[in-house]
C-alpha positions in Angstrom: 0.0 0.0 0.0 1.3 3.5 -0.6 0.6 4.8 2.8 2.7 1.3 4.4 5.1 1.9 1.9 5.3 6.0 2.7 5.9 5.3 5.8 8.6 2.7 6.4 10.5 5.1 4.2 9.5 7.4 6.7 10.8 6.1 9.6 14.0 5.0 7.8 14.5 8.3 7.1 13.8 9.3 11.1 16.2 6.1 12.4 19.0 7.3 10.0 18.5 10.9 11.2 18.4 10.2 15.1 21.3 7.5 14.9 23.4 10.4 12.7 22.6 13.0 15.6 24.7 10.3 18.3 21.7 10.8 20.9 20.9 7.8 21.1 21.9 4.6 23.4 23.3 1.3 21.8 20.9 -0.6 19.9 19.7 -3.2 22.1 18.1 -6.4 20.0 16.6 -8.6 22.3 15.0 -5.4 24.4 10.8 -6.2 25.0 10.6 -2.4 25.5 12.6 -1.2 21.7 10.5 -1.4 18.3 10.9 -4.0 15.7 10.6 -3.6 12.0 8.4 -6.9 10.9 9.3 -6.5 7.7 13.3 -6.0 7.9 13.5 -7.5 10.7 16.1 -4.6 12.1 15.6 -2.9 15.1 15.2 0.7 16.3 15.4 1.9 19.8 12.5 4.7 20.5 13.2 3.4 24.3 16.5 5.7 23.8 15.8 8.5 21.8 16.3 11.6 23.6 13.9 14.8 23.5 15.9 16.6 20.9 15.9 13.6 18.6 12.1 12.9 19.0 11.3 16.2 17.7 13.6 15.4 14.9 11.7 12.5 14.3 8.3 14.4 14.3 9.6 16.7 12.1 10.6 14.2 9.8 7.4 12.3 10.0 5.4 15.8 9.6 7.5 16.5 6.4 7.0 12.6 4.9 3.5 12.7 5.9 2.1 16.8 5.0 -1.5 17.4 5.8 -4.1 17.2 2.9 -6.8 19.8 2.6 -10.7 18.9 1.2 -13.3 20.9 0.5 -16.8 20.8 0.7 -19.5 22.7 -0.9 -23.7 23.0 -1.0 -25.0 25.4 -3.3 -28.7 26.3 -3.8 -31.2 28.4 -5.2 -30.1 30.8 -2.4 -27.2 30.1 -1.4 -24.1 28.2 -1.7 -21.9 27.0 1.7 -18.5 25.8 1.7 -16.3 24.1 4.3 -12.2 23.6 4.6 -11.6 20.8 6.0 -7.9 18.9 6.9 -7.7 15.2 6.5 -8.3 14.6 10.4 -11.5 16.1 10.1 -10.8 19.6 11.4 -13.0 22.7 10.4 -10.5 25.3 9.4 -13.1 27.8 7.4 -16.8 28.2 6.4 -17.7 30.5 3.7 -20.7 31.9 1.7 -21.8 33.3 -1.3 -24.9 33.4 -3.4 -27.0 31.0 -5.9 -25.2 28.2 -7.4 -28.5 26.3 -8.6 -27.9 26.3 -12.5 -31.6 25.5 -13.0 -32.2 28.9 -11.5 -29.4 30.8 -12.4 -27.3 30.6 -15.9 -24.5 28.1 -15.0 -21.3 30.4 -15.6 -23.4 32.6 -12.8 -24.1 29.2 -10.5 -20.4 28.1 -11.1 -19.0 31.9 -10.1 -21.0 31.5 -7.0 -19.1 28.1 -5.9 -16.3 29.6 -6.6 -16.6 32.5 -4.5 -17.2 30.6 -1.8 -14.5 28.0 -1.9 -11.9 31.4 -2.4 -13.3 32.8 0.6 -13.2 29.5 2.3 -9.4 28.8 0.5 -8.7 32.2 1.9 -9.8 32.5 5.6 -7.7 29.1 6.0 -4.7 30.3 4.6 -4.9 28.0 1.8 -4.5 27.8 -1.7 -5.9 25.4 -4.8 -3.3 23.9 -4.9 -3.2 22.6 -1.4 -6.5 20.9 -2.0 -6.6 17.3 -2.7 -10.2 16.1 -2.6 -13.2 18.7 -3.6 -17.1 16.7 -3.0 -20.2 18.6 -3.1 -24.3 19.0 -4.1 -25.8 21.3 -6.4 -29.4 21.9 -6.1 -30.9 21.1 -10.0 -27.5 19.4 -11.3 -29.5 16.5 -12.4 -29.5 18.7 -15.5 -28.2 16.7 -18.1 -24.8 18.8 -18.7 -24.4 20.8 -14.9 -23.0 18.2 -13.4 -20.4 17.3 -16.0 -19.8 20.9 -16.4 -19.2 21.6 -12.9 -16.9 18.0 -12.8 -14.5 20.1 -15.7 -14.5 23.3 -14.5 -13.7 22.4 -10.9 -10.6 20.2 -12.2 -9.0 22.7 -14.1 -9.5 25.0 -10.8 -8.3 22.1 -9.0 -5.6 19.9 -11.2 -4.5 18.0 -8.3 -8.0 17.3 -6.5 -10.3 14.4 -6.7 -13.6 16.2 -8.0 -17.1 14.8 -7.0 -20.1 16.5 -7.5 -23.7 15.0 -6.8 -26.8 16.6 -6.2 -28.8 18.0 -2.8 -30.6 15.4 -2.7 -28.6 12.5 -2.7 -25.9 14.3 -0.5 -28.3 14.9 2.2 -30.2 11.6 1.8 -26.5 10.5 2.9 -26.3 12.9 5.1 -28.7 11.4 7.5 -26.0 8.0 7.9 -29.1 6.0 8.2 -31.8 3.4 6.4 -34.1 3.6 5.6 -34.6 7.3 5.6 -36.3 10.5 4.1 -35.1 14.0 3.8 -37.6 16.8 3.3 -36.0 19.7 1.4 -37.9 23.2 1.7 -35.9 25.8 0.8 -35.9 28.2 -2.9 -37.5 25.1 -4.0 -38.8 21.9 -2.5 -38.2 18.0 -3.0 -38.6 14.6 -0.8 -36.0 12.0 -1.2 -36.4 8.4 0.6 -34.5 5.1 0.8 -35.9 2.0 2.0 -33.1 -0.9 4.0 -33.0 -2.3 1.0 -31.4 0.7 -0.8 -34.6 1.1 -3.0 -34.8 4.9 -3.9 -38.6 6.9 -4.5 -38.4 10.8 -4.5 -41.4 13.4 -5.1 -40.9 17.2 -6.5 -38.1 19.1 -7.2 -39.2 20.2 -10.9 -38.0 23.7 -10.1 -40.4 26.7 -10.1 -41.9 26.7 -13.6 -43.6 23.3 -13.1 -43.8 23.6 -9.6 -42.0 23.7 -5.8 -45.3 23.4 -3.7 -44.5 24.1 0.1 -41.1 26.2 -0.7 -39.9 29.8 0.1 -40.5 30.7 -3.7 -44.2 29.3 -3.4 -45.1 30.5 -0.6 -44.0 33.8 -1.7 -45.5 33.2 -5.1 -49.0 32.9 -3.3 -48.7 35.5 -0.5 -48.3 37.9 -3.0 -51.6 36.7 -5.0 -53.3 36.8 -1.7 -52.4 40.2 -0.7 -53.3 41.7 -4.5 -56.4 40.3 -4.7 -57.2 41.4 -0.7 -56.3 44.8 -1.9 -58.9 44.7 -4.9 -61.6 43.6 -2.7 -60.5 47.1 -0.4 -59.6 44.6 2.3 -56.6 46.1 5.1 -54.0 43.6 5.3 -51.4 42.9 8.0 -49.4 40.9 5.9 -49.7 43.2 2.6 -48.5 46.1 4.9 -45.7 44.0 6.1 -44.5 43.0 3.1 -45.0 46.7 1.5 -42.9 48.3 4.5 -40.3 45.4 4.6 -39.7 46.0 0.2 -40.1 49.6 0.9 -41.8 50.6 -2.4 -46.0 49.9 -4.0 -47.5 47.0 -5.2 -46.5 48.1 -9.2 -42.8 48.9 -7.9 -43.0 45.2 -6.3 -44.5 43.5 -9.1 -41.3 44.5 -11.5 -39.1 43.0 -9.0 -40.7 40.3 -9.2 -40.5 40.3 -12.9 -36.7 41.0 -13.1 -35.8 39.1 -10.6 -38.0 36.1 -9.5 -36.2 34.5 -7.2 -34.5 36.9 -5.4 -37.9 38.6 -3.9 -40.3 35.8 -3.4 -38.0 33.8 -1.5 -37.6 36.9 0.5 -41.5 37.2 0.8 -41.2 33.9 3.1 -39.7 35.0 6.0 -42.2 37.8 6.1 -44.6 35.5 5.6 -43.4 33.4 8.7 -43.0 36.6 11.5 -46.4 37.7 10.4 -47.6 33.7 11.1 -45.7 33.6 14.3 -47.5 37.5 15.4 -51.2 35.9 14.7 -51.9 37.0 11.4 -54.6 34.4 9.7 -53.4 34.7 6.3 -49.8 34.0 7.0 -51.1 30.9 8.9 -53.3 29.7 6.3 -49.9 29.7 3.7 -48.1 27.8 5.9 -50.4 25.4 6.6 -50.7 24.8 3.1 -47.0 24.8 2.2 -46.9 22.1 5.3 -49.9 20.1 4.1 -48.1 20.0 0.2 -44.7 19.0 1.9 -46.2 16.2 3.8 -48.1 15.1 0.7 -44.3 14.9 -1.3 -43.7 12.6 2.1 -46.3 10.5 1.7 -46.3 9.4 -2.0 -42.3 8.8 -0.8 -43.4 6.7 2.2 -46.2 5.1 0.3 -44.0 3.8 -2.4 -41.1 2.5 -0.3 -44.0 0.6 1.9 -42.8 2.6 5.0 -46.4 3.5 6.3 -45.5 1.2 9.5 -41.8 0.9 9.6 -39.7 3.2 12.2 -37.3 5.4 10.2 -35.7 8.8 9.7 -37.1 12.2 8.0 -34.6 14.9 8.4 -36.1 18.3 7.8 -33.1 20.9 5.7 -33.1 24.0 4.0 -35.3 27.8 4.9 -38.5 27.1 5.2 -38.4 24.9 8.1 -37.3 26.3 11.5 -38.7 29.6 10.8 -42.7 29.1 12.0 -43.6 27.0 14.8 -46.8 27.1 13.0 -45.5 25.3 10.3 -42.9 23.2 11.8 -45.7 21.8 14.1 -48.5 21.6 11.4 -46.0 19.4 9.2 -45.0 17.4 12.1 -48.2 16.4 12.9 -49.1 15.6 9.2 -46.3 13.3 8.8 -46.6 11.1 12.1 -50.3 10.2 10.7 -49.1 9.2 7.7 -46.1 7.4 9.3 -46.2 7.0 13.2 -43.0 5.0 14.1 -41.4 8.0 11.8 -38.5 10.1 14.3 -38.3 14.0 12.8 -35.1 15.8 13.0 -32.5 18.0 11.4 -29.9 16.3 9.5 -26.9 15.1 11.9 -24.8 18.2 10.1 -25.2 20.4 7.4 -24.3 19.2 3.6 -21.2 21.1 2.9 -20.0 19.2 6.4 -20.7 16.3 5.7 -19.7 16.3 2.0 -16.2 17.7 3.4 -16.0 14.9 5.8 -17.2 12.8 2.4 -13.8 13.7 0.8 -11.5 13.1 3.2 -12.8 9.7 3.2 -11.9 9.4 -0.3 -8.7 10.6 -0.1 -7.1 6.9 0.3 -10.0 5.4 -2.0 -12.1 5.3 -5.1 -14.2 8.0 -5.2 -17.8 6.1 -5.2 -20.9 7.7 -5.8 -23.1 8.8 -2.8 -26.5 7.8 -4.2 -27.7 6.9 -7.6 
């Protein structure tokens, strides 16, 4: 094996260096307490190497044996998250930037993203490219034919000496939960359910991005708090929620609706979190969308559950991405929803975020093949 191989070489390279020093006490064969080489059958005496000499020996070691760098990445429709991470599993940075979902953003835009945030990452470690040597990661909508490919070049080039693996969000945080069978709700710019059964079988609802449809995600939610509010203010009707959303965008309803024009995503996924502090103050209306996003979510979950025949089998569901956490309302409503459809199910966040636990992903690949995460 390389690493065997690295590092008998390495420790002849110590035993010559502490024996040229002269600190250190006759060799002693037949001594229980020295090391023995197996394999040359020659003996060295750590018993009698001196202080000095063992931090020759560490040095030695540290120089045969430098530490590898990974990195770690989960980009979305809102944003993208990247970790550093050393080969003994040591977070050295986090970073962010913005949207690096390529079915929501042009790709040169969604691959500009990633890379801002593996620089800033690369950076606030006091790292560089080329000190990376593993780079694993999910994109949110790189089951488009050509991202994922796309993303597999350009990261190479970036990274020559790297192992590159990218997957997408879905599979990298069906792993994420380190369990089976398991589910994984994902509500954030858009929404998907993904579940495996013990036997590996795979069945996933949604995640057809926002054209066909991301019921129950910050974009819908938005989407339909805004035709709520418009049509509450042609019927004359005061609105708590349209003047919250008015005084948090800071313009009129014709002002709004451009922005919404020019830039979909970037204001109705911003509607949400109005949505959710005007839920969490009593407002009705907020409530009612959130129920609703929580009652399509836990419909995705049951078609999932349904076709992996998990209706009565105790498993996982991790809850990831914006939309959850933000409303007890919700949170609770959803909760409730999916223990009738599955009541041995245990609800939870994911064990640790994506780009964590695709870091961790590649330093486990470091040593071995790189194998896919899930088909």
């Amino acid at each position: 094996m390389r690493i065997e191989y690295s590092f008998r070489r390495a420790l002849d390279a110590a035993e010559k260096c502490v024996e040229d020093s002269g600190e250190v006490q006759p060799r002693q064969e037949n001594s229980a307490e020295c090391g023995r080489d197996h394999n040359t059958c020659r003996t060295f005496p750590i018993c009698a190497i001196t202080p000095h000499s063992a931090l020759r020996l560490l040095s030695v070691l540290a120089y045969a044996f430098p530490m590898r760098y990974v990195l770690g990445f989960d980009g979305g429709g809102t944003k993208t998250d990247c970790v550093l991470m050393d080969e003994s599993g040591a977070i050295l940075a986090r970073a962010r930037s913005g949207p690096s979902n390529p079915s929501r953003v042009p790709l040169d835009f969604a691959y500009a993203a990633l890379v801002e945030a593996m620089d800033k990452a690369l950076e606030s470690g006091g790292k560089s490219a080329m000190d990376v040597a593993s780079v694993c990661g999910a994109i949110a909508g790189a089951g488009l034919a050509t991202a994922i490919p796309e993303f597999h070049r350009r990261l190479q080039i970036k990274f020559p000496s790297a192992t590159i693996f990218v997957d997408t969000d879905l599979s990298m945080a069906l792993s994420a939960t380190g369990e089976s069978p398991s589910l994984v709700a994902i509500a954030g710019t858009g929404s998907a359910v993904i579940g495996r059964d013990a036997c590996g079988t795979l069945a996933r609802e949604g995640g057809f991005g926002p054209v066909l449809g991301d019921p129950g995600s910050a974009y819908d939610v938005g989407r339909k708090a805004m035709i709520l509010c418009l049509s509450q203010g042609r019927a004359g009707e005061n609105s708590y929620l349209a003047n919250e959303i008015l005084d948090a965008f800071k313009c009129n309803w014709i002002e709004l609706q451009a922005q919404i024009r020019a830039h979909p995503d970037g204001v109705l996924t911003k509607i949400f979190p109005i949505v959710a502090k005007a839920a969490n103050e009593g407002d009705e209306s907020a409530r009612g969308l959130l129920r609703s996003a929580a009652e399509e979510l836990a419909g995705f979950v049951k078609r999932v559950v349904e076709r992996l025949n998990l209706q009565n089998e105790p498993f996982f569901l991790a809850k990831t991405g914006g939309v959850f956490n933000r409303s007890a309302h919700l949170d609770r409503h959803f909760d409730e929803l999916v223990r009738e459809i599955a009541p041995k199910t245990r609800i939870g966040p994911l064990p640790k975020p994506v780009a964590e636990f695709a870091a961790q992903w590649a330093v486990d690949c470091l040593d071995s093949p790189v194998r896919k995460v899930e088909s």
